[in-house]
C-alpha positions as CSV (number, residue, x, y, z in Angstrom):
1,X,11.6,15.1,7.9
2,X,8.1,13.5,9.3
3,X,7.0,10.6,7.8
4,X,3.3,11.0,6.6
5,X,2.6,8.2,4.4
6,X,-1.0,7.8,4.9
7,X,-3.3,10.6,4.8
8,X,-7.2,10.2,5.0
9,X,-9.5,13.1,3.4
10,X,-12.8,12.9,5.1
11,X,-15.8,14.5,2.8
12,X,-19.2,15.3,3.7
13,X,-19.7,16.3,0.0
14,X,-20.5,20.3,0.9
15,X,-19.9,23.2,-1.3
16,X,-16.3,23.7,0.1
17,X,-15.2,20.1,0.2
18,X,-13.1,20.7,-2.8
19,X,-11.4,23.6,-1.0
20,X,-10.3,21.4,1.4
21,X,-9.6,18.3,-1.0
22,X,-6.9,20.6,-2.4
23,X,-4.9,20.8,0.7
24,X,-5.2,17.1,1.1
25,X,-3.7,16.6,-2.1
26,X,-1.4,19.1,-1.9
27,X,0.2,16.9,1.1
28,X,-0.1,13.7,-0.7
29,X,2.2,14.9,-3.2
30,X,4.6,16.7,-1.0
31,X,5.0,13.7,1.0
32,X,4.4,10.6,-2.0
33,X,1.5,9.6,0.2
34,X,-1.1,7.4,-0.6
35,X,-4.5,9.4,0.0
36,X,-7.4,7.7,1.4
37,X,-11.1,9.5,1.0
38,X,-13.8,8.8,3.6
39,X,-17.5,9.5,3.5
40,X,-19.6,8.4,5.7
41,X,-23.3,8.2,5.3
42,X,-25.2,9.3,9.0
43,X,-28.7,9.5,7.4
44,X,-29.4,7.8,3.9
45,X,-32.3,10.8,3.4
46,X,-29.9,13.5,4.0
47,X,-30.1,15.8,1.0
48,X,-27.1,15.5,-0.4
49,X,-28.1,12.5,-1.8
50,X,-31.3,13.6,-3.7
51,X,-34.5,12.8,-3.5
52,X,-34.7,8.8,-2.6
53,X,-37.9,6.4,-2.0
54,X,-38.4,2.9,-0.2
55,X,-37.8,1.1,2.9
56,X,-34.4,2.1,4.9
57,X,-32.6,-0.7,2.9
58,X,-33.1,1.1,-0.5
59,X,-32.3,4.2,0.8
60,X,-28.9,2.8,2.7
61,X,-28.5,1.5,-1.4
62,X,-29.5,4.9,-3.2
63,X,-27.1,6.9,-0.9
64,X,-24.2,4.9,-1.4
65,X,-24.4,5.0,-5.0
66,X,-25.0,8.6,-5.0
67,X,-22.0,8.7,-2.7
68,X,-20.3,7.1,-5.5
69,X,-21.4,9.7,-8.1
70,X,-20.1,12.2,-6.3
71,X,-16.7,10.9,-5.1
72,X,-15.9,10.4,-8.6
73,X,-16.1,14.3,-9.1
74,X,-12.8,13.9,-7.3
75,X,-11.2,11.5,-9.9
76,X,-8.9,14.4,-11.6
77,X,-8.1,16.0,-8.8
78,X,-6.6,12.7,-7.1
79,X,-5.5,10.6,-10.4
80,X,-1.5,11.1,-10.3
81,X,-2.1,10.1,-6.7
82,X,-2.2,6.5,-5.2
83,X,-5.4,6.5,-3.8
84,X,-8.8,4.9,-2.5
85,X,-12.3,5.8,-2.2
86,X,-14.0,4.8,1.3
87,X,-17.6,4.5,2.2
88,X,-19.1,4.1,5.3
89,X,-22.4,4.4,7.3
90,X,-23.0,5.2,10.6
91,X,-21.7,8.0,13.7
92,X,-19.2,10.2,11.3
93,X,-16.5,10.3,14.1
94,X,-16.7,6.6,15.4
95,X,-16.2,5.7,11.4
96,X,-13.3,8.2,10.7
97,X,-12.1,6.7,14.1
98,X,-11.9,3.5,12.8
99,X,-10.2,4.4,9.1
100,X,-7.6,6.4,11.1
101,X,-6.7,3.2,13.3
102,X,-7.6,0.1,9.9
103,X,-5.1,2.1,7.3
104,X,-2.8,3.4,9.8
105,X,-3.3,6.6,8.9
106,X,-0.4,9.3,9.6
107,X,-2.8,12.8,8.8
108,X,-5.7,13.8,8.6
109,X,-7.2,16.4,6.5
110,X,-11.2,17.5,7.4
111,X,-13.5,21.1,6.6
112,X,-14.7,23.2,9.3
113,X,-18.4,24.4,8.8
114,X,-18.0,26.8,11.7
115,X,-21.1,26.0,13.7
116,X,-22.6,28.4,16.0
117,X,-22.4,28.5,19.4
118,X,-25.2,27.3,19.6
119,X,-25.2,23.8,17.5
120,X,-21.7,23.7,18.7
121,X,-23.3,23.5,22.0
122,X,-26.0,21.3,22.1
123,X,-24.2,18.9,19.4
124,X,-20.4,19.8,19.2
125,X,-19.0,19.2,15.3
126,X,-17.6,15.9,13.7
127,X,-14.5,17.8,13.3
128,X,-13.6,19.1,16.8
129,X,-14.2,15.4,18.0
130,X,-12.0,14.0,15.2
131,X,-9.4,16.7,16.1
132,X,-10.2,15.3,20.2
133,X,-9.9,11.7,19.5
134,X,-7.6,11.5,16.4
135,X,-4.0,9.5,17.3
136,X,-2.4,11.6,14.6
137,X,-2.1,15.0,13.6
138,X,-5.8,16.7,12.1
139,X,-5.3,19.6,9.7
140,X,-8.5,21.4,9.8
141,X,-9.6,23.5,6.4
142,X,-12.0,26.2,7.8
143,X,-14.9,26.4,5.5
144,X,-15.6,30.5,4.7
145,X,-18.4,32.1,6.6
146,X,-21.9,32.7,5.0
């Protein structure tokens, strides 16, 4: 049987991040992995973390603590589960990237928005570059169409 010990859940905190949270923790407990969670914060005025005020150092400080808030959403979902909350700011990919290679990570689990062509185009998606670069297997969760 393959060894997964590690798996890394990476969130971006969108409607149907739960969806794919359950197949992340569905793994961890067919494999008695521990299950890391990853979000990383590209722009501290992105919406998802309400509406926040000051200089870019306040904002870098309001997003992470709304990050925070809504990790712990996850809490009973991932509580029989050894686990561990991860937050990070910067390029998405490069920080995923980095978790994959710092906890040795054996799988990863990441949502599909399903671009169009056209943003696929000019800007590609954080998950088909994961899925590129990764040095371990990427299971993607495709998020439903609109």
């Amino acid at each position: 049987m393959i060894k997964i010990a590690n798996i890394l859940y990476a969130t971006d905190f969108s409607p149907y991040a739960d969806r794919v949270l359950e197949h992340a923790t569905t793994m961890a407990h067919l494999y008695s992995s521990k299950l890391y969670m990853v979000h990383v914060i590209r722009n501290p005025a992105d919406k998802v973390y309400g509406t926040l005020h000051g200089d870019y150092h306040a904002l870098i400080e309001g997003a992470r603590k709304k990050a925070a808030e809504l990790m712990a959403r996850y809490d009973d979902q991932v509580k029989d589960l050894l686990h561990e909350a991860i937050y990070k700011e910067g390029d998405p990919v490069y920080e995923i990237l980095r978790v994959i290679d710092e906890k040795k990570i054996d799988l990863v689990v990441i949502g599909s928005h399903g671009e169009g062509p056209l943003e696929h185009l000019l800007m590609g998606s954080t998950c088909d570059k994961v899925v590129r670069s990764a040095p371990c297997p990427v299971l993607v969760v495709r998020y439903p169409r609109k």
